[in-house]
C-alpha positions in Angstrom: 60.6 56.7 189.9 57.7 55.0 189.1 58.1 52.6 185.8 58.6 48.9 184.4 60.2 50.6 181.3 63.8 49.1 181.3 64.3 52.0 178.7 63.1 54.6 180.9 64.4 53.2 184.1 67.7 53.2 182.5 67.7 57.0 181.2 66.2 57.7 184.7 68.7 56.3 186.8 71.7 58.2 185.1 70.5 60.9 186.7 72.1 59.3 190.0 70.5 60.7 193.0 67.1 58.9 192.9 66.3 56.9 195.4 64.3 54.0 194.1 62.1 52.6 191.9 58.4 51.0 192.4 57.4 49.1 190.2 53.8 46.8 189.5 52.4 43.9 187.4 50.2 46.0 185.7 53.3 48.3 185.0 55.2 45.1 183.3 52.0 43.2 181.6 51.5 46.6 179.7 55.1 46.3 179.2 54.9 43.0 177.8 56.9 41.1 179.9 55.6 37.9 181.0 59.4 36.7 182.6 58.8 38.9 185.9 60.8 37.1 187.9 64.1 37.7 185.2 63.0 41.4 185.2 62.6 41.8 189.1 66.4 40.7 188.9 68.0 42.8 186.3 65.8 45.9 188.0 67.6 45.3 191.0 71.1 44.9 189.7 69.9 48.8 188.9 68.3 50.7 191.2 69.3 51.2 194.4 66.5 50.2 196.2 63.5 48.3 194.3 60.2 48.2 195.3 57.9 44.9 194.1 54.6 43.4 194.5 54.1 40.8 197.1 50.8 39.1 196.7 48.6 36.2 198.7 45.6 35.6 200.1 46.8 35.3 203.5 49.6 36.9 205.5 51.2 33.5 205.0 51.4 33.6 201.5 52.5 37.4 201.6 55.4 35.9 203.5 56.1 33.5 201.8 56.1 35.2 198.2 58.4 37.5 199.8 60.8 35.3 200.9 60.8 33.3 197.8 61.4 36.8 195.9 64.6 37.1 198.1 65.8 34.0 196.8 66.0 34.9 193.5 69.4 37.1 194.9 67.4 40.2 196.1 69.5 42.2 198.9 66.7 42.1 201.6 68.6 45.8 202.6 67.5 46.7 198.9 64.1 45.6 198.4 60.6 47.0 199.3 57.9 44.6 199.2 54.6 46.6 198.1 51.3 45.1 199.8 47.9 46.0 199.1 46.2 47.3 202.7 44.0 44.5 203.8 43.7 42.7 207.2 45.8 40.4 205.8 48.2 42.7 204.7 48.9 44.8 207.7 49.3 41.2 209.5 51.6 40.3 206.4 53.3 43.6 207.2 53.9 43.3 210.7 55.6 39.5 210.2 58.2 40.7 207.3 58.8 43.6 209.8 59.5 41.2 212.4 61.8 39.5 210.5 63.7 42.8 209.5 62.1 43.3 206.1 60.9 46.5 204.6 57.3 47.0 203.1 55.2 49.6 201.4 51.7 49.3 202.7 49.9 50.5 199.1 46.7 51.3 197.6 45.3 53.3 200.1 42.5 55.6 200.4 41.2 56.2 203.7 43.2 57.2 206.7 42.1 54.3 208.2 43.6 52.0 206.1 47.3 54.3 206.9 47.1 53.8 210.4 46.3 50.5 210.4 49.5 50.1 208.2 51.5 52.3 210.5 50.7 50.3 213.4 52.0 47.3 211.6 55.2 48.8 211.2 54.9 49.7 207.8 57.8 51.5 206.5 56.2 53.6 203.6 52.5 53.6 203.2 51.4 54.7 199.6 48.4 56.8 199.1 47.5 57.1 195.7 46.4 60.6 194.9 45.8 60.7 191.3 43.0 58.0 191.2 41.4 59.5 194.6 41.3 63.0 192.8 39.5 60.8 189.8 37.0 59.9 192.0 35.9 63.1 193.1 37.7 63.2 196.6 40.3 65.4 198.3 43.0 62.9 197.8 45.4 66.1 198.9 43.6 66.1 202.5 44.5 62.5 203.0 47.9 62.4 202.2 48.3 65.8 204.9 46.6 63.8 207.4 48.8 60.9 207.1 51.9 63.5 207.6 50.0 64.2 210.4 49.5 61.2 211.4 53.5 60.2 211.8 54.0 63.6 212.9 51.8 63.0 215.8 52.6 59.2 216.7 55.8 59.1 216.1 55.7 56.4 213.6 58.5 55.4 211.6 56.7 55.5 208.4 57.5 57.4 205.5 54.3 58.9 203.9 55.1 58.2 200.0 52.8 60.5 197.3 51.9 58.6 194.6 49.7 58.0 191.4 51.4 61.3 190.3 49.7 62.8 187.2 51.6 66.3 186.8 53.9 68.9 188.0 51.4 70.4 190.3 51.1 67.4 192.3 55.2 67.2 193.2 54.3 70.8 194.3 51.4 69.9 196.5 53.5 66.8 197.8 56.3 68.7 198.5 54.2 71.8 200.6 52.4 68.6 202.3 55.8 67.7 203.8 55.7 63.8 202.5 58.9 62.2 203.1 59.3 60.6 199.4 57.3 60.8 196.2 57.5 58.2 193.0 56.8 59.7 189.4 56.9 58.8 186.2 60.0 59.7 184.2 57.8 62.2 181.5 57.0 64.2 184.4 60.0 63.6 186.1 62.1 65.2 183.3 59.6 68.1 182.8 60.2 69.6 186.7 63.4 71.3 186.3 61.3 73.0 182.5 60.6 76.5 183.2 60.6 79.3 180.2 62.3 82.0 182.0 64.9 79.5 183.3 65.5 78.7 179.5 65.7 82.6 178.3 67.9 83.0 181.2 69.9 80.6 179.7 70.0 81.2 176.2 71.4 84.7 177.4 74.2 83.4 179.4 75.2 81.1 176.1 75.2 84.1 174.1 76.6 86.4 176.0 79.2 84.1 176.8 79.6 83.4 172.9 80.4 87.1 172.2 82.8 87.1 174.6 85.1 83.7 173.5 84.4 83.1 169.9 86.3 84.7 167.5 84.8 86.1 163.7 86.2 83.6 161.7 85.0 81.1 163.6 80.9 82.2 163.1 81.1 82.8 159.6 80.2 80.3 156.8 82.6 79.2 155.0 81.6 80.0 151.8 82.6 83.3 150.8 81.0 84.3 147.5 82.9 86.6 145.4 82.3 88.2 142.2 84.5 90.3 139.5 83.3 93.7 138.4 82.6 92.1 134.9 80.0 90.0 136.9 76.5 90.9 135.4 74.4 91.9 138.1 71.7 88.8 137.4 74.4 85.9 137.6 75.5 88.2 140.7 71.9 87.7 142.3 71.8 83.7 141.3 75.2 83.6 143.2 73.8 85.1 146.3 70.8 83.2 146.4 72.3 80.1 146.1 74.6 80.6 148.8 71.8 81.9 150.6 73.3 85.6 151.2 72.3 89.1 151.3 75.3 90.7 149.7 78.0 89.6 147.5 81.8 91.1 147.9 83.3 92.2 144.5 86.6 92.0 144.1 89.3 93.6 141.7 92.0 91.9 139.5 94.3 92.3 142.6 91.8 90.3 144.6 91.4 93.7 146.7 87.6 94.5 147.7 85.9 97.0 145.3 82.6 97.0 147.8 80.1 94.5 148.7 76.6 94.5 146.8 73.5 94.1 149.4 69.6 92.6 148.4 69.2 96.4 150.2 71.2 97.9 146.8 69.3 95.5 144.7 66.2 96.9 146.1 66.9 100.4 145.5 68.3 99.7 142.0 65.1 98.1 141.2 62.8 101.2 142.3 65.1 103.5 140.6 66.2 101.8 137.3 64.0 99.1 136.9 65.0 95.7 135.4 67.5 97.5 133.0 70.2 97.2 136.0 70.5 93.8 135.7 72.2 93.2 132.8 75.0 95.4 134.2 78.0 95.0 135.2 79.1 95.4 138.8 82.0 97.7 138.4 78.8 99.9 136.7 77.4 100.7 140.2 79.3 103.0 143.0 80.1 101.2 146.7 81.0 102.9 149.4 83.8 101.8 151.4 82.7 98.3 152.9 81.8 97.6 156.7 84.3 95.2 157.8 85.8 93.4 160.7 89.1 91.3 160.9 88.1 87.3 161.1 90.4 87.3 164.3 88.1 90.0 165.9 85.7 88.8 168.7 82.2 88.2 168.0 81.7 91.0 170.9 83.9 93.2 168.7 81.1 92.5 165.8 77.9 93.3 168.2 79.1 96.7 168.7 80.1 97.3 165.1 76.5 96.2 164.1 74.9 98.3 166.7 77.2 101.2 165.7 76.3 100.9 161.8 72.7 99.6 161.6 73.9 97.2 158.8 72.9 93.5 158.9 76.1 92.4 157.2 79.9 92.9 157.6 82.4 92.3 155.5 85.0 89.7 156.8 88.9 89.8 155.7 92.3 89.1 156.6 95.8 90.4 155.7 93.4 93.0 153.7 91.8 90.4 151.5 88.2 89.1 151.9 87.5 86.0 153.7 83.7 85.8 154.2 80.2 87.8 155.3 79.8 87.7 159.1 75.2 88.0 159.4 73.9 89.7 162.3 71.9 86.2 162.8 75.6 84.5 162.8 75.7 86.3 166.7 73.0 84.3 167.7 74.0 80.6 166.0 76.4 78.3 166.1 
């Protein structure tokens, strides 16, 4: 991973299987942190292996820096230290490698520059392909002949793709063969996105849904009920402020006398006009309601809506009504 967000490096690393994390100054001044030393240490108490700047004018004061970094309580077996390829460097790289210290030979551009780093020892060397490709070149070509490179040599070196700027370029790094690849955690997060993987899914959820959850548990739990002596306007408030298409009716008894759809209402309305609703809803005939028992599986329900081309069944239990099961209720939680 490729950050000096302590957020994002956080909700990156409970992933648990990435390697590392490199990290920069310019990273951490945009950050905002100016106590890099304190953030260098809580990184690594983090990561499993950190990789940081090491900076001089001299090979010398490569080492040094290096050293002093160690101090701080770095695990030399944990730590990368990042140089920018210069004569100096690749000398600087060769002395920590001596010494049994790991570096990452960065900012290169030019296979030059990556052999010159391999020979040193260097145990990653970092092409940056993002700003190459913003400078016109074929920044993919580089990084393939550096593969080569260690392919053909023998070198030790891991090639590592970076200044990663989409998916495509984890695809390209991974059909170049490079032996590790840092990324930013947006784009990180976004590789395992893909739509049909996400319908695919969505399916198994439902299906799986139908199959486990029973009727009364998918169905609101507001069951709105009205008497026959209901007029069919307050009827109509009721069932838009529950935010139903039909309304049950029930007798004295509490027994269903038929449930009233915006379907009926519809019809009524062509037929009648607005006289219907200052009926009552005993006044209109049902016929015997669609229904399901609330310990039926939602499966049960599919086939019942499929069977009946209706959008809404009628819910009960022990022969009383307990609630309106919506074709949409098969699809929600």
């Amino acid at each position: 991973m490729d950050s000096a967000n302590l957020k994002e490096i956080e909700e990156g690393f409970k992933l648990g299987f990435l390697d590392g994390l490199t990290t920069t100054p310019t990273f951490m001044q945009k950050e905002g942190i100016t106590d890099i030393d304190g953030m260098i240490v809580k990184l690594s108490k983090i990561v499993p292996v950190l990789q940081i700047e090491a900076l001089g004018d001299s090979a010398e004061e490569i080492l040094k820096e290096a050293k002093r970094q160690l101090n701080l309580g770095l695990d030399a077996k944990k730590t990368v230290f990042k140089i920018p390829v210069s004569l100096e460097g690749v000398r600087a790289c060769k002395m920590l490698r001596n010494e049994g210290l790991l570096v990452n030979v960065h900012l290169v551009y030019t296979l030059q520059q990556a052999y010159m780093a391999m020979q040193a020892g260097a145990t990653y060397v970092c092409p940056l392909v993002g700003r190459l490709q913003d400078q016109g070149h074929d920044a993919l070509a580089l990084v393939e002949q550096c593969v080569d490179a260690v392919d053909y040599y023998g070198y030790d070196t891991k090639i590592m793709f970076s200044s990663v700027r989409n998916n495509e370029h984890v695809r390209n790094a991974i059909n170049i063969g490079v032996h590790t690849i840092t990324v930013p955690l947006k784009i990180l997060k976004s590789l395992t996105e893909n739509n049909f993987t996400t319908m695919g899914t969505e399916q198994f959820i439902r299906d799986t849904r139908l199959m486990t959850v029973k009727v009364k548990e998918a169905i609101n739990p507001i069951n709105p009920l009205v008497s026959g002596s209901t007029k069919l306007a307050d009827a109509i408030v009721k069932m838009t402020e529950y935010g139903f298409g039909a309304i049950t009716i029930v007798q004295k008894d509490g027994s269903v006398k038929g449930v009233f759809t915006d379907g009926d209402l519809r019809r009524l309305l062509t037929k009648d006009g607005r006289d219907i609703l200052g009926k009552n809803m005993d006044e209109f005939t049902y016929n015997a309601p669609i229904s399901i028992d609330s310990e039926a599986l939602l499966n049960e329900a599919a086939v019942l809506f499929k069977k009946t081309n209706v959008d809404t069944l009628l819910v009960s239990h022990a022969g009383k009504p307990v609630g309106m099961l919506d074709i949409q209720d098969l699809k929600n939680d």
